[in-house]
C-alpha positions, -999 to 999 in steps of 0.1 A, spaced: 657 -446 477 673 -417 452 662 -437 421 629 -446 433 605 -420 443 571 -424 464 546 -415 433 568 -441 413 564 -468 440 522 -455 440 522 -461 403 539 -492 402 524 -510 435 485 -503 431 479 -537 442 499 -531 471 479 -500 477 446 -522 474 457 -545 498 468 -521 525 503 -536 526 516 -502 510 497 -470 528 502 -434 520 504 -412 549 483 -380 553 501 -352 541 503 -332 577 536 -336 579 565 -308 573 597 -313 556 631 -306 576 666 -318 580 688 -321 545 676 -351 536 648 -346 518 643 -380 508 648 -410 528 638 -442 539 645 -475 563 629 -500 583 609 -488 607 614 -485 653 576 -467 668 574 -449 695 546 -442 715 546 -411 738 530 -378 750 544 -346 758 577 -365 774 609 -378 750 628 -394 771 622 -424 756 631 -405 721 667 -400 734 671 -439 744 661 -448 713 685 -425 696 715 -434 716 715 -467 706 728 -476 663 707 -464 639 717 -486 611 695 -469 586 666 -470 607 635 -447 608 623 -436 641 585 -431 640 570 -411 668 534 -408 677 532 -381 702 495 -382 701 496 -349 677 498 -326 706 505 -291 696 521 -282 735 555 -290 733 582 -299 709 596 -340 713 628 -334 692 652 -304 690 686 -295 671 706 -321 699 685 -349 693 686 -346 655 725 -343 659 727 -375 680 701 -392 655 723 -384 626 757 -390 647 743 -426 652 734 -430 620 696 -432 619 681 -422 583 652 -404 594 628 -394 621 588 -387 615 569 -371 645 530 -369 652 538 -338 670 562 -304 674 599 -300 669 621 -272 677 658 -258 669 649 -261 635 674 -242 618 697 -270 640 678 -297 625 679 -282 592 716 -283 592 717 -322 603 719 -343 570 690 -362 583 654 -371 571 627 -349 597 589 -347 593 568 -333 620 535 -313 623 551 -281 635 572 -261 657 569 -257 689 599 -236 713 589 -252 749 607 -285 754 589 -318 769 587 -331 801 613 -353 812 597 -384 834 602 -414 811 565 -427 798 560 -444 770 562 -474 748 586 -484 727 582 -511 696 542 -511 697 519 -505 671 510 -468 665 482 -452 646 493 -417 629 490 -397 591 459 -423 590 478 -455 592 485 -485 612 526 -488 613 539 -517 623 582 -517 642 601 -535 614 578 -521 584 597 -500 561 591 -461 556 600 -442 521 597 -404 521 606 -377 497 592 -340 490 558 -355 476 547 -376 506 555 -410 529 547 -444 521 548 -472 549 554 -508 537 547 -544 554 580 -556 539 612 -538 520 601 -524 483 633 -533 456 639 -509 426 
């Protein structure tokens, strides 16, 4: 998404906008990793306090991907850390936004992958498996859909029902 930026794609799809097909997130969301913009279809994730599920996910091709994370906002623990981002980026995911904490984050900042989150956080999660995968999750005052595309970049993210061409 270099050429194309989120207020460009705001400006350009009000109609889109109108219709809720194109929502802006709420801008909670922190910028890490070295990939300050980026973008992909989109995998959800619905979980609290506990990422094992995150790791599954992670482990398997990212193929460009986006892994969205509602972690129910919960300030207690941190869902991703520095080894997670590493395997993210290893398998070639493009990004990961998190309702929730990270940690290792001069780790993550040193992955050349896309990370939003709400904060830090130094404890790690529990490890007992709960969790949904590929359901619809509510977070940054959106509905978001697995298989809707995400674009993100320094001013904001956009979620999209369907793929947005330059």
């Amino acid at each position: 998404m270099a050429a194309l930026t989120t207020a460009e794609v705001c400006d350009s799809n009000i109609k889109l906008l109108e219709d809720g097909d194109l929502r802006v997130l709420h801008p909670v969301f922190k910028i890490y990793g070295q990939s300050r913009a980026f973008s992909g279809p989109i995998v959800t994730l619905k979980i609290f306090e506990d990422n094992v599920l995150v790791r599954e996910l992670l482990e398997t091709k990212g193929e460009g991907r986006v892994l969205v994370i509602d972690g129910g906002g919960s300030m207690r623990c941190a869902l991703v850390g520095g080894n997670l981002a590493q395997l993210a980026q290893n398998m070639g995911w493009a990004g990961i936004v998190v309702n929730g904490c990270i940690r290792d984050v001069d780790e993550i900042n040193g992955c050349d992958i896309g990370v939003r989150a709400l904060a830090t956080h130094p404890q790690k999660s529990n490890k007992k498996g709960h969790g949904e995968k590929h359901v619809p999750i509510y977070l940054g005052g959106a509905l978001i859909h697995d298989g809707e595309w995400l674009y993100a970049d320094s001013d904001g993210i956009l979620v999209s029902r369907t793929e947005l061409s330059v």
